[in-house]
Backbone as CSV, one residue per row, in Angstrom:
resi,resn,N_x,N_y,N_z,CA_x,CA_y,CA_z,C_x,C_y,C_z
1,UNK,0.845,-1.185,0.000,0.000,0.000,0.000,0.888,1.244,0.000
2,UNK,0.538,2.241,-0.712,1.094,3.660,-0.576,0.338,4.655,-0.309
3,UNK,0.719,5.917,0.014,-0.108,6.486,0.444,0.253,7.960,-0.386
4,UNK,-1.250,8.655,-0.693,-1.377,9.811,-1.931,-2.767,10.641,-1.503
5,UNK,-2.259,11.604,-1.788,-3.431,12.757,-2.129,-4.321,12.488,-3.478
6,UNK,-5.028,12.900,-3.029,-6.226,12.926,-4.280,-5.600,13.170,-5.780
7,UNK,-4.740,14.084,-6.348,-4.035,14.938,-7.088,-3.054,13.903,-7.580
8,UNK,-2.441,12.970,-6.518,-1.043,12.739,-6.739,-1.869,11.084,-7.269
9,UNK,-2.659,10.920,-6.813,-2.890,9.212,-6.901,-3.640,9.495,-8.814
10,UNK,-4.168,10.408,-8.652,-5.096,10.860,-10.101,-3.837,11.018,-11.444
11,UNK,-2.334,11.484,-10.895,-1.233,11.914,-11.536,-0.733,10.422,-11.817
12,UNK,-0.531,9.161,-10.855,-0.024,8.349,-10.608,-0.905,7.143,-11.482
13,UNK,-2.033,6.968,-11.610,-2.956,6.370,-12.637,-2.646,6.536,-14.152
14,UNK,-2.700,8.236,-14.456,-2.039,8.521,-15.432,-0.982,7.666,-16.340
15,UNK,0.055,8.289,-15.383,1.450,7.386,-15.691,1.133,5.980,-15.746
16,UNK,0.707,5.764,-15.015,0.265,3.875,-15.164,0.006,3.663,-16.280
17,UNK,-1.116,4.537,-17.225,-1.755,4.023,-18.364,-0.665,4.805,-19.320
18,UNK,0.347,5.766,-19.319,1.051,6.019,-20.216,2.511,4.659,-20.269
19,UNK,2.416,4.364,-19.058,3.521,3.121,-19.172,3.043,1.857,-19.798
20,UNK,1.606,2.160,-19.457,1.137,0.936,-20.578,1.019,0.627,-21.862
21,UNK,1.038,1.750,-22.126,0.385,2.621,-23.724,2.386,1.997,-24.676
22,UNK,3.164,2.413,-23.950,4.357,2.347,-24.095,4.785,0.729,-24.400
23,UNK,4.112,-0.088,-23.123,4.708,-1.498,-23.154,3.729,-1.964,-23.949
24,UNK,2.704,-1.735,-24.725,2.353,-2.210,-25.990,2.594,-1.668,-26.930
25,UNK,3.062,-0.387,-27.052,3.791,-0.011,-28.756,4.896,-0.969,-29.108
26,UNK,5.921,-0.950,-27.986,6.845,-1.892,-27.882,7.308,-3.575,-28.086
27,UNK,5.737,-3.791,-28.085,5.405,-4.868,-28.167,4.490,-5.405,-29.882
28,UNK,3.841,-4.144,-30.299,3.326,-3.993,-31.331,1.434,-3.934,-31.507
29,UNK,1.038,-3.850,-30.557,-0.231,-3.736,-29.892,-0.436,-2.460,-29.899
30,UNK,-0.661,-2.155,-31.157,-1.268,-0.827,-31.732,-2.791,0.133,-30.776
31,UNK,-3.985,-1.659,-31.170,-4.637,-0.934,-30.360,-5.125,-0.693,-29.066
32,UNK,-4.003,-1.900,-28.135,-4.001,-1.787,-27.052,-3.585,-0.625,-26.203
33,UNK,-2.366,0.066,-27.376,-1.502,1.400,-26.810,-2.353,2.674,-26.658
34,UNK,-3.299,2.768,-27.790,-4.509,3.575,-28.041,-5.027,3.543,-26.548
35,UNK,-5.607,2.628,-26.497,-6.548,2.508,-25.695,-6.037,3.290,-24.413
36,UNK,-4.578,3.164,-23.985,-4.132,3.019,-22.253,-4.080,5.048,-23.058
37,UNK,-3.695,5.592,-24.243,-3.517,6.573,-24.004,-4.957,7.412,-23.656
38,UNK,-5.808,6.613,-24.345,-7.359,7.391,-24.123,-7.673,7.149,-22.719
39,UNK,-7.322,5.797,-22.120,-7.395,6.261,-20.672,-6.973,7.491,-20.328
40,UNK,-5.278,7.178,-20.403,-5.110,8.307,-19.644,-5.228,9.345,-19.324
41,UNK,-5.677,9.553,-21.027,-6.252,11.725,-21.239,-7.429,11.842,-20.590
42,UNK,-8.487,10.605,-19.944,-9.795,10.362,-18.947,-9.449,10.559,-17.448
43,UNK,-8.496,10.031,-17.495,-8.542,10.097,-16.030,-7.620,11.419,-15.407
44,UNK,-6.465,12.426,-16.584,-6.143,13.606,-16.547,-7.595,13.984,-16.659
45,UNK,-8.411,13.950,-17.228,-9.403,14.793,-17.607,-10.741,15.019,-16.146
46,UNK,-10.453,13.851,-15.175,-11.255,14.150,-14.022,-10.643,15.406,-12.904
47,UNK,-9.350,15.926,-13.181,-9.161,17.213,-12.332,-9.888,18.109,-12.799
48,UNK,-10.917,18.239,-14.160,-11.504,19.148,-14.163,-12.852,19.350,-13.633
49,UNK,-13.130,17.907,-13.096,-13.973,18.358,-11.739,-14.008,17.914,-10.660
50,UNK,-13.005,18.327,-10.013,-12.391,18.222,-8.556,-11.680,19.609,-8.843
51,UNK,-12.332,20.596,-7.867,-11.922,21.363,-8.155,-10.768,21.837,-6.367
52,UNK,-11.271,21.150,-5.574,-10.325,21.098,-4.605,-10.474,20.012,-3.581
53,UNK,-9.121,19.805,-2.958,-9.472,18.234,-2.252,-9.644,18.820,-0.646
54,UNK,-11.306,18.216,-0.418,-11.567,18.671,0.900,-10.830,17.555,2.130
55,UNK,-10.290,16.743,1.710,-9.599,15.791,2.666,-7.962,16.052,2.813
56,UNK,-7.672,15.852,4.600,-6.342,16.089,4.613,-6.246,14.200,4.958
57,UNK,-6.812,13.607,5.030,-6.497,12.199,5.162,-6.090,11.760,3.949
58,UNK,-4.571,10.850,3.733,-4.644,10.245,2.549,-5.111,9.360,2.078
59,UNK,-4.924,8.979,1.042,-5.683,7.811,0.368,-4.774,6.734,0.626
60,UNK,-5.074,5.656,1.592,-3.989,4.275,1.217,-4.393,3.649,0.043
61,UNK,-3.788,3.072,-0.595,-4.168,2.235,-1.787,-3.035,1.487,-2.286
62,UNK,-2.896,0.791,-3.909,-1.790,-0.273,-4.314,-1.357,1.265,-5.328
63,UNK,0.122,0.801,-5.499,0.963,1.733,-6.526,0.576,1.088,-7.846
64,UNK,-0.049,1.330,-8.673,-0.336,0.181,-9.765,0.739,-0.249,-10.273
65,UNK,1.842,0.689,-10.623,2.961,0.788,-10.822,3.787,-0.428,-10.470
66,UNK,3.495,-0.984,-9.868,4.242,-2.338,-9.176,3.907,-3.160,-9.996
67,UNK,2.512,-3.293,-10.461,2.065,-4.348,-11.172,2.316,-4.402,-12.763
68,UNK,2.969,-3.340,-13.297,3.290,-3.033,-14.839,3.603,-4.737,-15.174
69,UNK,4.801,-4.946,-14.571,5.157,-6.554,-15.257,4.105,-7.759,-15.308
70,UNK,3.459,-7.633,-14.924,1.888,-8.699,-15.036,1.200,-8.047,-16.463
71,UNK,1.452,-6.847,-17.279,0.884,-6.888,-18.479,1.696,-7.268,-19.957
72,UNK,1.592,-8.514,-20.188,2.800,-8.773,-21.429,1.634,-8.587,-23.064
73,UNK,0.293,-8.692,-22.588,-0.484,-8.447,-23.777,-1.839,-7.698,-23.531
74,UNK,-2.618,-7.649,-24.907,-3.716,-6.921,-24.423,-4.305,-7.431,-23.429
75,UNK,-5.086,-8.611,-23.613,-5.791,-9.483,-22.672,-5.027,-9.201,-21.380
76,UNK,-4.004,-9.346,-20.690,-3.307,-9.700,-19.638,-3.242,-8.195,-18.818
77,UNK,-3.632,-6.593,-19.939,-3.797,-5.536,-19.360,-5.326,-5.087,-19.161
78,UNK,-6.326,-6.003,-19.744,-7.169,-5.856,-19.150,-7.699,-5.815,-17.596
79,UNK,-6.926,-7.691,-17.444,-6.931,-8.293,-16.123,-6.501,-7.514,-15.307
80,UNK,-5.472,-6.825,-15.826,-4.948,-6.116,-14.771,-5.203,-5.193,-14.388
81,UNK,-5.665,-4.093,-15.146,-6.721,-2.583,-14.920,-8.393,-3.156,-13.982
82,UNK,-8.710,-4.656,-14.283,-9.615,-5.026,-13.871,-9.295,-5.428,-12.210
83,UNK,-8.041,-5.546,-11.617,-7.639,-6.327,-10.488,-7.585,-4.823,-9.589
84,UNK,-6.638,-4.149,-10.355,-5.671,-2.929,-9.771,-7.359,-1.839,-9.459
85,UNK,-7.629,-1.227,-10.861,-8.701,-0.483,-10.778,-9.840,-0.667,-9.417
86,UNK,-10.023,-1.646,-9.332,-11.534,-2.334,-8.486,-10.830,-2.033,-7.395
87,UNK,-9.598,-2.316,-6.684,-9.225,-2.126,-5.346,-9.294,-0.540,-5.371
88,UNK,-8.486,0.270,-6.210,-8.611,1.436,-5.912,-9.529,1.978,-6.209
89,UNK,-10.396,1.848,-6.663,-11.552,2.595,-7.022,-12.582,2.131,-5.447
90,UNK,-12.183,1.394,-4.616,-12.798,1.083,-3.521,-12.292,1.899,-2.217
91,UNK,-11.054,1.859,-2.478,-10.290,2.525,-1.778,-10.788,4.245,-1.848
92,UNK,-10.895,5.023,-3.166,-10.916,6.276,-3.536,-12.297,6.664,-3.317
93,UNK,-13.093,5.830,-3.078,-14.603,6.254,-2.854,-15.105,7.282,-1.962
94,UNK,-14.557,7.223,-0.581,-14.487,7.961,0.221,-14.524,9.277,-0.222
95,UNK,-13.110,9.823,-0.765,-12.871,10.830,-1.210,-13.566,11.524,-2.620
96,UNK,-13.220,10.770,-3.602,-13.550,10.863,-4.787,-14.522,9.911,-5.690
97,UNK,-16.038,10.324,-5.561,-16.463,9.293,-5.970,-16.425,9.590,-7.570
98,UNK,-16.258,10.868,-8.108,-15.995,10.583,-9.559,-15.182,9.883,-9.984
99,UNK,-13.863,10.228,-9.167,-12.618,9.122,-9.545,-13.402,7.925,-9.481
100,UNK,-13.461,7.131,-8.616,-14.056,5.889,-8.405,-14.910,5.438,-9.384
101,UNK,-16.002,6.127,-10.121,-17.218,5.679,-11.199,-16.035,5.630,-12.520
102,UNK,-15.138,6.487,-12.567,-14.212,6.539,-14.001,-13.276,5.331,-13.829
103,UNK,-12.857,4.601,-12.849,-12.172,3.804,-12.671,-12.622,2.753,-12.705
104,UNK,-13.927,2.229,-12.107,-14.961,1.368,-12.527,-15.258,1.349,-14.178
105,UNK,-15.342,2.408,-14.405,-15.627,1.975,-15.881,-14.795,2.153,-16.590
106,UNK,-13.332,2.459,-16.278,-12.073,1.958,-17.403,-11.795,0.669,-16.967
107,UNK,-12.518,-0.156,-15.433,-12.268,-1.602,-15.399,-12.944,-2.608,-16.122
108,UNK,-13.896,-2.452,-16.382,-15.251,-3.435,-17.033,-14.934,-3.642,-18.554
């Protein structure tokens, strides 16, 4: 578990899906790479409504970041946005339930 502000965990998702976007160009998974980048410009795109974080408690949650090596194909980054997402989007509820509904539905 790590621990993040609203801002920083929303920044940290991001990167997740741009590292993903990356380990399928690399791989040749055109439209898997698509996909992690349209995440990511979604889930940049929820600071525009959060417009300030009323919590000084942080968010515990998983670094998804840890889990990058569990995605070697499309299928296998599904599972994994489906494993990672669902915990944190359980976790982020509290705080952010938009985060949470956008994370739910980049898991499904």
């Amino acid at each position: 578990m790590k621990r993040y502000t609203l801002s920083s965990l929303i920044t940290r998702l991001a990167s997740f899906e741009e590292a993903l976007a990356q380990k399928m160009d690399a791989k040749g998974y055109v439209e898997a790479a698509e996909r992690a980048r349209r995440y990511a410009s979604e889930i940049r795109e929820i600071r525009d409504f959060i417009i300030v974080e009323m919590t000084l408690e942080p968010i515990e949650t998983l670094d998804p970041m840890e889990f990058l090596d569990d995605a070697a194909n499309p299928e296998e980054v599904d599972n994994l946005r489906r494993r990672v997402y669902t915990k944190i989007a359980e976790d982020v509820e509290p705080v952010s339930g938009e985060l949470a509904d956008l994370l739910r539905r980049l898991s499904s």
